[in-house]
N, CA, C, O and CB atoms as a CASP TS submission, in Angstrom:
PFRMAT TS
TARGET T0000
AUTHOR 0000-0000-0000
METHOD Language model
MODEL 1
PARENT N/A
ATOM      1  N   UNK     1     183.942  95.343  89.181  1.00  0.00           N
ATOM      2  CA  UNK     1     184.900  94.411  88.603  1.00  0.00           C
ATOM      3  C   UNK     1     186.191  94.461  89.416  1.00  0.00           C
ATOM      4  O   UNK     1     186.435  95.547  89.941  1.00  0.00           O
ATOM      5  CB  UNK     1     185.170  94.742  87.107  1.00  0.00           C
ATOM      6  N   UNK     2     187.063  93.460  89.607  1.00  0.00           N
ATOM      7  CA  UNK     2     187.971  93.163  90.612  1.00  0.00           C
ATOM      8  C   UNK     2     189.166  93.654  89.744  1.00  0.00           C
ATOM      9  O   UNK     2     189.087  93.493  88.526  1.00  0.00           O
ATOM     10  CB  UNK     2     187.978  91.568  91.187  1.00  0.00           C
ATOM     11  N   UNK     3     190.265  94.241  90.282  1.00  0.00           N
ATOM     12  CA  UNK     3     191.243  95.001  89.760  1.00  0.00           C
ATOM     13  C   UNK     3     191.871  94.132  88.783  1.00  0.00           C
ATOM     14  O   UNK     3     192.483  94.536  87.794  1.00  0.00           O
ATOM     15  CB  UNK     3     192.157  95.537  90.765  1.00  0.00           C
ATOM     16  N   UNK     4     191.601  92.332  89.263  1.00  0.00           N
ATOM     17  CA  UNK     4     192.536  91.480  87.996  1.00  0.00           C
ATOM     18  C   UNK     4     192.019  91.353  86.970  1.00  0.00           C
ATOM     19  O   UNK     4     192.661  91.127  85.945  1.00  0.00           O
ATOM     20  CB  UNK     4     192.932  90.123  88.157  1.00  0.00           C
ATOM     21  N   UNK     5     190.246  91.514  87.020  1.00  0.00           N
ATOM     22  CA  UNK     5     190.026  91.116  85.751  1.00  0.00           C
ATOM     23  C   UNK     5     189.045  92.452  85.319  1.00  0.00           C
ATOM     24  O   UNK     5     187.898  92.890  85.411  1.00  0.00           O
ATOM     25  CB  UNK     5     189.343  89.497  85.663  1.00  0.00           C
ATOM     26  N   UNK     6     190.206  92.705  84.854  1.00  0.00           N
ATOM     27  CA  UNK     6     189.979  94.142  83.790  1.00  0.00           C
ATOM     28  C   UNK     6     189.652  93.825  82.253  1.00  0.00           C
ATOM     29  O   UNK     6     190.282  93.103  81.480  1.00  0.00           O
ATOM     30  CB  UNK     6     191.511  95.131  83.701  1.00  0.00           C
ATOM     31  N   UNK     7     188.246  94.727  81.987  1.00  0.00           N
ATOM     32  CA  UNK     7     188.090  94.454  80.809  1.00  0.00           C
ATOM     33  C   UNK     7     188.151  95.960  79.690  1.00  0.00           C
ATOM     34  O   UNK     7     187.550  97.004  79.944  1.00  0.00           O
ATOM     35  CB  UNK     7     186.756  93.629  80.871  1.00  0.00           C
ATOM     36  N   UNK     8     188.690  95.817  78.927  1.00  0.00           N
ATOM     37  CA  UNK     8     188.841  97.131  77.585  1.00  0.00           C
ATOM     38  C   UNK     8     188.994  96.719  76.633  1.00  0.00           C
ATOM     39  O   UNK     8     189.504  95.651  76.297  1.00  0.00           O
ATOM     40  CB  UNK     8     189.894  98.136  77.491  1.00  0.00           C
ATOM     41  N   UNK     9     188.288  98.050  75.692  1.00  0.00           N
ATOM     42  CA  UNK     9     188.247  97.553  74.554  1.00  0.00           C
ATOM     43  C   UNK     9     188.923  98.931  73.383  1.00  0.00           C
ATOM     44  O   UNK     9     188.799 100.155  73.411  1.00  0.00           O
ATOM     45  CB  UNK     9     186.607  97.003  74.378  1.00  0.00           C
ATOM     46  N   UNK    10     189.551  98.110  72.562  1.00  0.00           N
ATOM     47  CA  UNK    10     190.309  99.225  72.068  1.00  0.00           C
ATOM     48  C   UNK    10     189.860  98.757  70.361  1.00  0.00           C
ATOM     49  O   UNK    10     189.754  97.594  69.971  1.00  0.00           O
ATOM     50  CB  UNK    10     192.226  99.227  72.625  1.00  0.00           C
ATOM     51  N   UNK    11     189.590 100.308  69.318  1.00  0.00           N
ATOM     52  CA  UNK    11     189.154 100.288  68.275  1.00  0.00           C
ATOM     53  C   UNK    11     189.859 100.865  67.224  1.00  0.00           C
ATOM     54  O   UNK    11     190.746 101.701  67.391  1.00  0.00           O
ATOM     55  CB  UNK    11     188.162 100.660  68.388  1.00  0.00           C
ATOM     56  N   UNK    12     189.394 100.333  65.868  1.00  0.00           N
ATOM     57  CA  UNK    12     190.174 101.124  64.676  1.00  0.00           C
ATOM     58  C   UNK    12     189.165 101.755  63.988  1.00  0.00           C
ATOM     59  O   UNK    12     189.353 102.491  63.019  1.00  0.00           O
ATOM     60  CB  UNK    12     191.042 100.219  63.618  1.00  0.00           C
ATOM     61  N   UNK    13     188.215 101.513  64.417  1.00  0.00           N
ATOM     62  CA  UNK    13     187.075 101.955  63.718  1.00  0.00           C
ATOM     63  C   UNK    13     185.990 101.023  63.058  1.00  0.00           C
ATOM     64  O   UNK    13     184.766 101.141  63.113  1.00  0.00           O
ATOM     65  CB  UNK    13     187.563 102.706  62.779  1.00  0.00           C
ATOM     66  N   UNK    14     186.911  99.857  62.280  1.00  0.00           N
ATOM     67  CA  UNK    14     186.381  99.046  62.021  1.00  0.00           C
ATOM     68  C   UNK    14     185.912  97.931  62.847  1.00  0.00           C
ATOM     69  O   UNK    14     184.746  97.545  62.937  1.00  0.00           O
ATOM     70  CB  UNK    14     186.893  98.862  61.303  1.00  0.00           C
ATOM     71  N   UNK    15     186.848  97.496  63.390  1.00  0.00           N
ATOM     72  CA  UNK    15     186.839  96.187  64.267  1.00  0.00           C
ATOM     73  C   UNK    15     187.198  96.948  65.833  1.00  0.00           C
ATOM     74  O   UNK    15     187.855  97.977  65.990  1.00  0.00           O
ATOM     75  CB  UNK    15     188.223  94.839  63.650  1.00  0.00           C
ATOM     76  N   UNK    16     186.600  96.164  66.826  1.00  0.00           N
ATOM     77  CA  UNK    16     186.712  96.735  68.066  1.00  0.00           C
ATOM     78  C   UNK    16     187.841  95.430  68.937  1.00  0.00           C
ATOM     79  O   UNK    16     187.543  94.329  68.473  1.00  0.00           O
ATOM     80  CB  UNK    16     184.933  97.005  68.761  1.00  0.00           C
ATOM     81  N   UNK    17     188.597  95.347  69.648  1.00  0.00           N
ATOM     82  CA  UNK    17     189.523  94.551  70.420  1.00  0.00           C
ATOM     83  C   UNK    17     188.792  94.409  71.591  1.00  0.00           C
ATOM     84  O   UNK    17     188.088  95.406  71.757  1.00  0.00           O
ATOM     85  CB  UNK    17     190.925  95.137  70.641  1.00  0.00           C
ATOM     86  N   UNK    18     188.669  93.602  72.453  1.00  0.00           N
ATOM     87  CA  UNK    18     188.357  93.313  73.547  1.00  0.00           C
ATOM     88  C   UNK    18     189.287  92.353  74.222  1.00  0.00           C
ATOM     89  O   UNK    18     189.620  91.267  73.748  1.00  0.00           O
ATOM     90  CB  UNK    18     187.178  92.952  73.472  1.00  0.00           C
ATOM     91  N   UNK    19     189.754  92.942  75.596  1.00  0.00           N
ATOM     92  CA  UNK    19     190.609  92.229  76.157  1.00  0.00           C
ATOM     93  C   UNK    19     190.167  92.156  77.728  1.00  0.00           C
ATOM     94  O   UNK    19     190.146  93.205  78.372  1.00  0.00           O
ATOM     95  CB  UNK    19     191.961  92.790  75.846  1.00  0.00           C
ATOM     96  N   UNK    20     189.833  90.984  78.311  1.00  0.00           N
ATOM     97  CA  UNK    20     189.941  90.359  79.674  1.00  0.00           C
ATOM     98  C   UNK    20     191.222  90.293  80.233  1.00  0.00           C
ATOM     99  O   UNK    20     192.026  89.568  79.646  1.00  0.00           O
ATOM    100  CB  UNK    20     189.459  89.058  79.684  1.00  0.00           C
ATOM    101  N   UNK    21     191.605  90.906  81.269  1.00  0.00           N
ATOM    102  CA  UNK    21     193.401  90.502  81.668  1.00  0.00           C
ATOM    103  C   UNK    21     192.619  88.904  82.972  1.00  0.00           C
ATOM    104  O   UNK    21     193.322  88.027  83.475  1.00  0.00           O
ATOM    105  CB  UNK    21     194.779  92.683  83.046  1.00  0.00           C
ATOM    106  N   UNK    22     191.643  88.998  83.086  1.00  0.00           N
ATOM    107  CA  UNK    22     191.403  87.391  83.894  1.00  0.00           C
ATOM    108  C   UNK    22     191.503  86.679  83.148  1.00  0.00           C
ATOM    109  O   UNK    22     191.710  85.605  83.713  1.00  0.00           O
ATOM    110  CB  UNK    22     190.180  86.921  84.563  1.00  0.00           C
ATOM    111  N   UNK    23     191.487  86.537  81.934  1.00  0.00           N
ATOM    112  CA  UNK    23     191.390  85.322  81.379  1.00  0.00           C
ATOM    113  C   UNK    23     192.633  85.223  80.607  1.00  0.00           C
ATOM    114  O   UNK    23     193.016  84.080  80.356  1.00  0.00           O
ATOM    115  CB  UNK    23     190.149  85.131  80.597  1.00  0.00           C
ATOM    116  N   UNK    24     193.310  86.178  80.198  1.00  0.00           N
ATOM    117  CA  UNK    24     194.691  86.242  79.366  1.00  0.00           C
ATOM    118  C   UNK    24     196.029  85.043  80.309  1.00  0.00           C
ATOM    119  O   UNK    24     196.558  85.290  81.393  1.00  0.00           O
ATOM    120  CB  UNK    24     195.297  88.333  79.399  1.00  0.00           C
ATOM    121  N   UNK    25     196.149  84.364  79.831  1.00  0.00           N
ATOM    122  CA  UNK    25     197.475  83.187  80.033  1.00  0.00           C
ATOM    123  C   UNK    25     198.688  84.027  79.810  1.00  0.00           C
ATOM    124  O   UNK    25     199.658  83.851  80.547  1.00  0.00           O
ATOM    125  CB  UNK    25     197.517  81.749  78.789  1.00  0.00           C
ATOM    126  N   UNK    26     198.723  84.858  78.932  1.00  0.00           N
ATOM    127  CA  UNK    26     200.299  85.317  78.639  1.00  0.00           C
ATOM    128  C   UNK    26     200.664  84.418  77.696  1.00  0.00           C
ATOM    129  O   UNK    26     201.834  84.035  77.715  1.00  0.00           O
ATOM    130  CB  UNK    26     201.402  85.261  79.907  1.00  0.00           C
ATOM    131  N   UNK    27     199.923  83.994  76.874  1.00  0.00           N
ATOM    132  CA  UNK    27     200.949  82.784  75.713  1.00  0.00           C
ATOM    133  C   UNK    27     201.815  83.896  74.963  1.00  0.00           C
ATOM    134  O   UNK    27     202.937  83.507  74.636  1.00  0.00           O
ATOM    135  CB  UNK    27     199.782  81.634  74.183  1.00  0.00           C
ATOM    136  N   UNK    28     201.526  85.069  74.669  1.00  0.00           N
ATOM    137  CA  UNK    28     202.287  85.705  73.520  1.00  0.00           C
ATOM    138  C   UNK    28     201.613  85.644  72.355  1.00  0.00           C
ATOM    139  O   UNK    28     201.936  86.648  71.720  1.00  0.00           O
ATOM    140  CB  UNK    28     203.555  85.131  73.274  1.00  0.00           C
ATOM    141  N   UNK    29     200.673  84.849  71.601  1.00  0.00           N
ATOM    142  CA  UNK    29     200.365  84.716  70.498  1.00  0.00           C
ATOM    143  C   UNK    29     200.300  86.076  69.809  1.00  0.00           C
ATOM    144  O   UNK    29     200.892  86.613  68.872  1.00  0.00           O
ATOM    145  CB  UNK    29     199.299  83.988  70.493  1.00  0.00           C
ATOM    146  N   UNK    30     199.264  86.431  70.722  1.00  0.00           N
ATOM    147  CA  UNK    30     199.221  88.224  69.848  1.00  0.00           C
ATOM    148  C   UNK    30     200.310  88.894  69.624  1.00  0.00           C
ATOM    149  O   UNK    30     200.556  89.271  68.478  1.00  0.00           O
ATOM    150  CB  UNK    30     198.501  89.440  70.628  1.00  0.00           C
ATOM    151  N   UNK    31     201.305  89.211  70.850  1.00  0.00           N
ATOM    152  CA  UNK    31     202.735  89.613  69.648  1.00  0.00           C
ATOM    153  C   UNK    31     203.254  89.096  68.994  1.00  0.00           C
ATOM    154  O   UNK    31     203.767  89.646  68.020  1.00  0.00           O
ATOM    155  CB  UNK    31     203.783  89.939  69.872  1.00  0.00           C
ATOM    156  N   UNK    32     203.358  87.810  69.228  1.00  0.00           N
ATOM    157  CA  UNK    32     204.128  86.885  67.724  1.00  0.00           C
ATOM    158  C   UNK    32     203.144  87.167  66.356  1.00  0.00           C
ATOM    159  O   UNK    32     203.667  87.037  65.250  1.00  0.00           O
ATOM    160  CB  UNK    32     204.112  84.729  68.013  1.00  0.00           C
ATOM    161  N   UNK    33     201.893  87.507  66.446  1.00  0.00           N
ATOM    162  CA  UNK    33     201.318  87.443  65.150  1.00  0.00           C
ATOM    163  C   UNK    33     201.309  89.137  65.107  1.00  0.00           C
ATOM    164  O   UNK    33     201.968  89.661  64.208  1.00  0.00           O
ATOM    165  CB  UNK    33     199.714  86.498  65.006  1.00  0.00           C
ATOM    166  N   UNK    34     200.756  89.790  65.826  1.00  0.00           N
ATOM    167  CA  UNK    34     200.442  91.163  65.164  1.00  0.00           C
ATOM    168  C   UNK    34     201.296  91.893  66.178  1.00  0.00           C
ATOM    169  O   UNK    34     200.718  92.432  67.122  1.00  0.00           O
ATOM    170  CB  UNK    34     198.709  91.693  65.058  1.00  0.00           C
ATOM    171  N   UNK    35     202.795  91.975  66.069  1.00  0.00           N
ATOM    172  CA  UNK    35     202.969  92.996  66.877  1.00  0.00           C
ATOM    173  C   UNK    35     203.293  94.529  66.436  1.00  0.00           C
ATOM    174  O   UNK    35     204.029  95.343  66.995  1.00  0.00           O
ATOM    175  CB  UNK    35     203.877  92.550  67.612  1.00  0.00           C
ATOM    176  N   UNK    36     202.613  94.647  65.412  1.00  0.00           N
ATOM    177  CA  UNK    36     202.029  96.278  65.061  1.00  0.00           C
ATOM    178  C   UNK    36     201.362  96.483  66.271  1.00  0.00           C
ATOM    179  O   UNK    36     201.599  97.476  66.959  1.00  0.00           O
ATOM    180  CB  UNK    36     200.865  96.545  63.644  1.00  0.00           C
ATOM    181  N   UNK    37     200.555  95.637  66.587  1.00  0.00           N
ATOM    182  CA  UNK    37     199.152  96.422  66.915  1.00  0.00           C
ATOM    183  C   UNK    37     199.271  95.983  68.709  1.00  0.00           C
ATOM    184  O   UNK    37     198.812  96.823  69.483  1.00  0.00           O
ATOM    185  CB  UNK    37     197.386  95.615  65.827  1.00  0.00           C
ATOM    186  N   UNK    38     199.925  94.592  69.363  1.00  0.00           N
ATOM    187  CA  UNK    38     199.936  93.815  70.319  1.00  0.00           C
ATOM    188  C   UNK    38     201.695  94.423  70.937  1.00  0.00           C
ATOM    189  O   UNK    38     202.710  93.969  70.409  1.00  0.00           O
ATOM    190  CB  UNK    38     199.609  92.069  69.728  1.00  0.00           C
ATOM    191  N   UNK    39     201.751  95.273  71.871  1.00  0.00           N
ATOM    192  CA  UNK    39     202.837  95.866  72.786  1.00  0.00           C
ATOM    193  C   UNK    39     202.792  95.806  73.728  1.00  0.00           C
ATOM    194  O   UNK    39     202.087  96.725  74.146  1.00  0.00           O
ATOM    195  CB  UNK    39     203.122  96.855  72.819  1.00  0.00           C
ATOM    196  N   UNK    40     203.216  95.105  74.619  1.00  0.00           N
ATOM    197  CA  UNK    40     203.046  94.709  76.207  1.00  0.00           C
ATOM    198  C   UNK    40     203.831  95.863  76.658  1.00  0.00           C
ATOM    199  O   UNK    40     203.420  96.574  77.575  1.00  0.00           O
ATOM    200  CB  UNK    40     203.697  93.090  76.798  1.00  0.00           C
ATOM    201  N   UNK    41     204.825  96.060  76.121  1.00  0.00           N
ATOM    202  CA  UNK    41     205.356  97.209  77.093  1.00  0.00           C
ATOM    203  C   UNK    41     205.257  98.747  77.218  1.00  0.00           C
ATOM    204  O   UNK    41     205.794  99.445  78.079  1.00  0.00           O
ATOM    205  CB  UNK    41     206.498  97.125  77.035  1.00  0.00           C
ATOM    206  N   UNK    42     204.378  99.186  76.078  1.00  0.00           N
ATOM    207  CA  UNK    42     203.883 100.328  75.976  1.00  0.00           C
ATOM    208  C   UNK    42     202.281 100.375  76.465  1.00  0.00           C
ATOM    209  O   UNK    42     201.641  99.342  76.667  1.00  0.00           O
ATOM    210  CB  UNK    42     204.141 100.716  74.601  1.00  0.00           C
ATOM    211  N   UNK    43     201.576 102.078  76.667  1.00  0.00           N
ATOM    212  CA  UNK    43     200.680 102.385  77.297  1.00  0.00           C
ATOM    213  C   UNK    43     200.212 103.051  75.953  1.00  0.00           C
ATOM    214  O   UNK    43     200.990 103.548  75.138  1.00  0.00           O
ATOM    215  CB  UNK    43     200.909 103.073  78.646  1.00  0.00           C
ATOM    216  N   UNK    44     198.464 102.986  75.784  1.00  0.00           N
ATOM    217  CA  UNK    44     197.992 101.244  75.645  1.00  0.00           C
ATOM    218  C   UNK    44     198.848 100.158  75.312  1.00  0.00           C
ATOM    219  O   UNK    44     199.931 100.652  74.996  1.00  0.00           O
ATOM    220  CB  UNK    44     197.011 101.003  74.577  1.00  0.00           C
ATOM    221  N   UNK    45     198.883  99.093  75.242  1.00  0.00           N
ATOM    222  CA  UNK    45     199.255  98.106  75.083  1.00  0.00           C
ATOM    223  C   UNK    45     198.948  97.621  73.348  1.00  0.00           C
ATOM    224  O   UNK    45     199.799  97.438  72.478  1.00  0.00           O
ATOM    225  CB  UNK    45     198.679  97.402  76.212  1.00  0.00           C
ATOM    226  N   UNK    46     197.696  97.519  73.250  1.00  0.00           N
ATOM    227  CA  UNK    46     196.970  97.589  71.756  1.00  0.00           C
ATOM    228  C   UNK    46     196.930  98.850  71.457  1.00  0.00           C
ATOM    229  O   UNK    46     196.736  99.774  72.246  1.00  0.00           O
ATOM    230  CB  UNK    46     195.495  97.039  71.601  1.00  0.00           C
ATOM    231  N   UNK    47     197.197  98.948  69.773  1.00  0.00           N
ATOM    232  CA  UNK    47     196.803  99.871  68.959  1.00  0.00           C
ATOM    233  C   UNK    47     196.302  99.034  67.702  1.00  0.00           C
ATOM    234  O   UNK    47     197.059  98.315  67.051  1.00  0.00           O
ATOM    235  CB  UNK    47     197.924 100.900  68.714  1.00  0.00           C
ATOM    236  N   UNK    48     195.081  99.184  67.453  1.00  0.00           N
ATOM    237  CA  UNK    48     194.653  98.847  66.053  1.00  0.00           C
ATOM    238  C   UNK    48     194.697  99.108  65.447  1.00  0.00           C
ATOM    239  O   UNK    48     194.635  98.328  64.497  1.00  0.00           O
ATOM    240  CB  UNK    48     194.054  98.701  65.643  1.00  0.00           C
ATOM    241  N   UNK    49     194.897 100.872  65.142  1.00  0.00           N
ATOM    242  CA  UNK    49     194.940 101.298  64.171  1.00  0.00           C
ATOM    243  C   UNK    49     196.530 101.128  63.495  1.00  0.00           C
ATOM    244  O   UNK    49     196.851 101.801  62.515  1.00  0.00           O
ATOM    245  CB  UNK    49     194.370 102.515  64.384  1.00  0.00           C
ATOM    246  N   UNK    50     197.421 100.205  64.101  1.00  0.00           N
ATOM    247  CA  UNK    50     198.528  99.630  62.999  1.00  0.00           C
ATOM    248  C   UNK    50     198.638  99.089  62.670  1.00  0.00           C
ATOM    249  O   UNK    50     199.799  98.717  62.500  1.00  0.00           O
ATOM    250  CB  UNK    50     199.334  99.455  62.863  1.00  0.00           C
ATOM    251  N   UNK    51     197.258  98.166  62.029  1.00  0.00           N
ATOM    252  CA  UNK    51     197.106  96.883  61.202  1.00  0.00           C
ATOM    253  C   UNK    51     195.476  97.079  60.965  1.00  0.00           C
ATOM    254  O   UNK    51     194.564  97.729  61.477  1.00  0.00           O
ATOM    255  CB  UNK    51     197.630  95.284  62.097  1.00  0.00           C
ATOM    256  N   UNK    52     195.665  96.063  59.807  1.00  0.00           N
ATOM    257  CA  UNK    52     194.307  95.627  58.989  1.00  0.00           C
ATOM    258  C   UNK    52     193.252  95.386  59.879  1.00  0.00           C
ATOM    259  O   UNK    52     193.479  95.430  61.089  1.00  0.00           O
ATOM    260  CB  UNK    52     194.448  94.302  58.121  1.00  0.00           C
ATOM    261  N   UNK    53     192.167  95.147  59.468  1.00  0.00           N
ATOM    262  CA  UNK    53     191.131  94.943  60.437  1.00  0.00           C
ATOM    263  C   UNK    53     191.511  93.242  60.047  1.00  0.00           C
ATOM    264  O   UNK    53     191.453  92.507  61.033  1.00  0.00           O
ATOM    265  CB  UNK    53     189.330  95.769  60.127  1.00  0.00           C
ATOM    266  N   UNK    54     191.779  92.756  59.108  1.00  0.00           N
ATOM    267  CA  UNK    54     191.757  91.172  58.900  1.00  0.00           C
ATOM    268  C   UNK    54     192.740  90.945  59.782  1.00  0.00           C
ATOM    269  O   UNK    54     192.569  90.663  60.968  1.00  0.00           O
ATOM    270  CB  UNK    54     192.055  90.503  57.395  1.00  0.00           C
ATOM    271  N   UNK    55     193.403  91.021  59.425  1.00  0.00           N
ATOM    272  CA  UNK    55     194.457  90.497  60.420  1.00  0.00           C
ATOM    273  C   UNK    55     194.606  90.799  61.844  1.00  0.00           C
ATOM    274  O   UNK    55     195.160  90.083  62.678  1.00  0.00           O
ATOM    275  CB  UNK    55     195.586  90.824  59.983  1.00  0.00           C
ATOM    276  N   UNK    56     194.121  91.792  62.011  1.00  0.00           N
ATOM    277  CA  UNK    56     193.637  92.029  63.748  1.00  0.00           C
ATOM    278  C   UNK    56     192.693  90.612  64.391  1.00  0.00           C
ATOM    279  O   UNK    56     192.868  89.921  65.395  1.00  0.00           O
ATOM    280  CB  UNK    56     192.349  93.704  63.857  1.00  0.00           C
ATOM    281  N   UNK    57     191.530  90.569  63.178  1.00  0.00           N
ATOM    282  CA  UNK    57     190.129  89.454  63.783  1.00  0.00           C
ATOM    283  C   UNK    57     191.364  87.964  63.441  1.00  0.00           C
ATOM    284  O   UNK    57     191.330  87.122  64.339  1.00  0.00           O
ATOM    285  CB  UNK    57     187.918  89.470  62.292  1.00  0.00           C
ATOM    286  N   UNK    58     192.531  87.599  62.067  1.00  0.00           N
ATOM    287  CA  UNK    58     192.913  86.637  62.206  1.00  0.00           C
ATOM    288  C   UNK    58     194.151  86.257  63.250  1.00  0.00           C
ATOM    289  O   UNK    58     194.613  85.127  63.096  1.00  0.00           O
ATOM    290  CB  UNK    58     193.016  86.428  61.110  1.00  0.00           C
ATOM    291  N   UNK    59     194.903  87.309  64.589  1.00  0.00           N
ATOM    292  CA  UNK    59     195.347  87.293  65.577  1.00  0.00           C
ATOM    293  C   UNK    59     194.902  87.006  66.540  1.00  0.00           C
ATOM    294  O   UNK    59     195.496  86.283  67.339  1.00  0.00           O
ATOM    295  CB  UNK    59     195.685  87.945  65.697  1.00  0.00           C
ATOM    296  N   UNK    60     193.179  87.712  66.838  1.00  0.00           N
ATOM    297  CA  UNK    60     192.159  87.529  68.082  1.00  0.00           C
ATOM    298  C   UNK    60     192.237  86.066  68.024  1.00  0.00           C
ATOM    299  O   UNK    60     192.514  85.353  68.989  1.00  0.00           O
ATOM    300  CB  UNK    60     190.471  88.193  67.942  1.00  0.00           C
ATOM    301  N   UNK    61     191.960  85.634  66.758  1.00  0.00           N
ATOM    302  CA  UNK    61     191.017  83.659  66.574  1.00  0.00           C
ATOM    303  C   UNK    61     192.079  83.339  66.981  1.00  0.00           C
ATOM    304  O   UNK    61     191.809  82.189  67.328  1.00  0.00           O
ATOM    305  CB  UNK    61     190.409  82.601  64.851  1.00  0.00           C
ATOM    306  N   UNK    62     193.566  83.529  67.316  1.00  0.00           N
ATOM    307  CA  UNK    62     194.550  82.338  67.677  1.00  0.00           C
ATOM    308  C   UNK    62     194.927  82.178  68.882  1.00  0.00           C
ATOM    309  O   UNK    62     195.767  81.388  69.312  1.00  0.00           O
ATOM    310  CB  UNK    62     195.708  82.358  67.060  1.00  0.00           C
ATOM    311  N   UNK    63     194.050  83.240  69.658  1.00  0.00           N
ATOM    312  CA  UNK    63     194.443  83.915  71.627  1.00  0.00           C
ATOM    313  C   UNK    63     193.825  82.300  72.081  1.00  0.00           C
ATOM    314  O   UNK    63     192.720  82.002  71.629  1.00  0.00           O
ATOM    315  CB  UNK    63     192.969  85.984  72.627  1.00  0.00           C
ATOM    316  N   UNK    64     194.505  81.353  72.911  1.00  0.00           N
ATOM    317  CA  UNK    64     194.279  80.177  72.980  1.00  0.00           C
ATOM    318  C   UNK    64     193.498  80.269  74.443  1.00  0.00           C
ATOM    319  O   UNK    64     193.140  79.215  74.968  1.00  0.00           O
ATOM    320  CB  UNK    64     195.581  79.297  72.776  1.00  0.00           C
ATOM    321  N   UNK    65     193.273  81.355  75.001  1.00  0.00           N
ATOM    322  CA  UNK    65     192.958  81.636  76.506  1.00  0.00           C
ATOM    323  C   UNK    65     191.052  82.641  76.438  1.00  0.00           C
ATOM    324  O   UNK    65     190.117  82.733  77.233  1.00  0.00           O
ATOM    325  CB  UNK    65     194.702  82.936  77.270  1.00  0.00           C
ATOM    326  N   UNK    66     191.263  83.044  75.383  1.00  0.00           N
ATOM    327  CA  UNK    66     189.867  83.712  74.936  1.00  0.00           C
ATOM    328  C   UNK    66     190.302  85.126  75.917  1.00  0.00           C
ATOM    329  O   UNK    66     189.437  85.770  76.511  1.00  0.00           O
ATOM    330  CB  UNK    66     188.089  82.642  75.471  1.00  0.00           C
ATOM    331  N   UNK    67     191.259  85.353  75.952  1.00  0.00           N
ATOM    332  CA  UNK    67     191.072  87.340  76.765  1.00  0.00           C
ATOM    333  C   UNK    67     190.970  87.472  76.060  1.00  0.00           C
ATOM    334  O   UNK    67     189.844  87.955  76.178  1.00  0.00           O
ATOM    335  CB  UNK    67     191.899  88.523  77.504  1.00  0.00           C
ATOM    336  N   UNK    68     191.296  87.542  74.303  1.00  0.00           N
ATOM    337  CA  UNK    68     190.972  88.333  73.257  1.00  0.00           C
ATOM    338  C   UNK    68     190.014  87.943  72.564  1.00  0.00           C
ATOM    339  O   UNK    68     189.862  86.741  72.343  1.00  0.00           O
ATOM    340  CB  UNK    68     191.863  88.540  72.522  1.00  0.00           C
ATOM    341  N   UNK    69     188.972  89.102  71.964  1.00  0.00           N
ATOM    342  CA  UNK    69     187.661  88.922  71.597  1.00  0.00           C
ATOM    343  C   UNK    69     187.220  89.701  70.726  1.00  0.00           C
ATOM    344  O   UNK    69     186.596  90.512  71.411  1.00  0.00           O
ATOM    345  CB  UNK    69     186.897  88.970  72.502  1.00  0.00           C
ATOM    346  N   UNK    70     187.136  89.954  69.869  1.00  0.00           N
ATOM    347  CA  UNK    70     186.416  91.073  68.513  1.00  0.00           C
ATOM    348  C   UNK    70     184.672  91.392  68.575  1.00  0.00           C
ATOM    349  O   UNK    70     183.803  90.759  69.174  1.00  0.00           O
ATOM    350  CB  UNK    70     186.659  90.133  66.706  1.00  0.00           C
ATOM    351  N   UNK    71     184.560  92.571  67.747  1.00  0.00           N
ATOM    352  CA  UNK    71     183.496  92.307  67.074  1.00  0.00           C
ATOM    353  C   UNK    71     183.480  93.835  65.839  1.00  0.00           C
ATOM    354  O   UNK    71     184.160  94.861  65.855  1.00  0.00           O
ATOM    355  CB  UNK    71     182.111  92.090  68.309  1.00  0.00           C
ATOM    356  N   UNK    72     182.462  93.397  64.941  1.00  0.00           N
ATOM    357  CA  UNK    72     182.938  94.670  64.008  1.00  0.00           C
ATOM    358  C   UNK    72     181.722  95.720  64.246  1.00  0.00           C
ATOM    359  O   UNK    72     180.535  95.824  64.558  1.00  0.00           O
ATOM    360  CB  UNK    72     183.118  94.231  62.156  1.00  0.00           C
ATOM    361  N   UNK    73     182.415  96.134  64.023  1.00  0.00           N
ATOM    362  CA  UNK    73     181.664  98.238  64.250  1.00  0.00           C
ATOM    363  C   UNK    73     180.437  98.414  63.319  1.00  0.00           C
ATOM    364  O   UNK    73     180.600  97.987  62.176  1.00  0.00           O
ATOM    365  CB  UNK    73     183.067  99.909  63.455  1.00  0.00           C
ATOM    366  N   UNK    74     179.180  98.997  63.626  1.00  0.00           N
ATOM    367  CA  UNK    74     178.604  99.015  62.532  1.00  0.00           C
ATOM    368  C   UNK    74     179.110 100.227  61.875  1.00  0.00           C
ATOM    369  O   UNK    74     180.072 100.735  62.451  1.00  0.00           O
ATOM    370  CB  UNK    74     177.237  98.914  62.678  1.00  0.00           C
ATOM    371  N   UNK    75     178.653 100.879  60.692  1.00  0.00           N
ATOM    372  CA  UNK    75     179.145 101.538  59.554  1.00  0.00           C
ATOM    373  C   UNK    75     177.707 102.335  59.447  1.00  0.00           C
ATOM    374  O   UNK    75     177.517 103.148  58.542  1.00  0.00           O
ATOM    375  CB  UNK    75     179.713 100.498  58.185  1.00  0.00           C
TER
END
């Protein structure tokens, strides 16, 4: 994989984050909606575990570029 398009995935247990930096635009959406969890300027960047799993999956659905991507954990 080419150094720009880096892919990780970061978890709360419940719900897993998945982020493409090739495909990420930079709109911001994710910090305007969850910035518990969405920190550009800290290392990681995401933390899930400072928000709901709902509201994590209802932040992912608004990434207008698709770098952000869910799926839930089995149990």
């Amino acid at each position: 994989m080419e150094p720009k398009n880096i892919k990780k995935e970061y978890t709360n247990g419940e719900v897993t984050i998945v982020w493409q930096s090739g495909k990420c635009t930079h709109s911001g959406n994710c910090v305007r909606n969850n910035p518990e969890v969405f920190k550009p300027k800290e290392q990681p960047w995401i933390s899930p575990e400072n928000s709901t799993s709902e509201k994590i999956i209802e932040t992912v659905k608004k990434c207008p570029s698709g770098a952000l991507t869910y799926y839930l954990n089995k149990k």
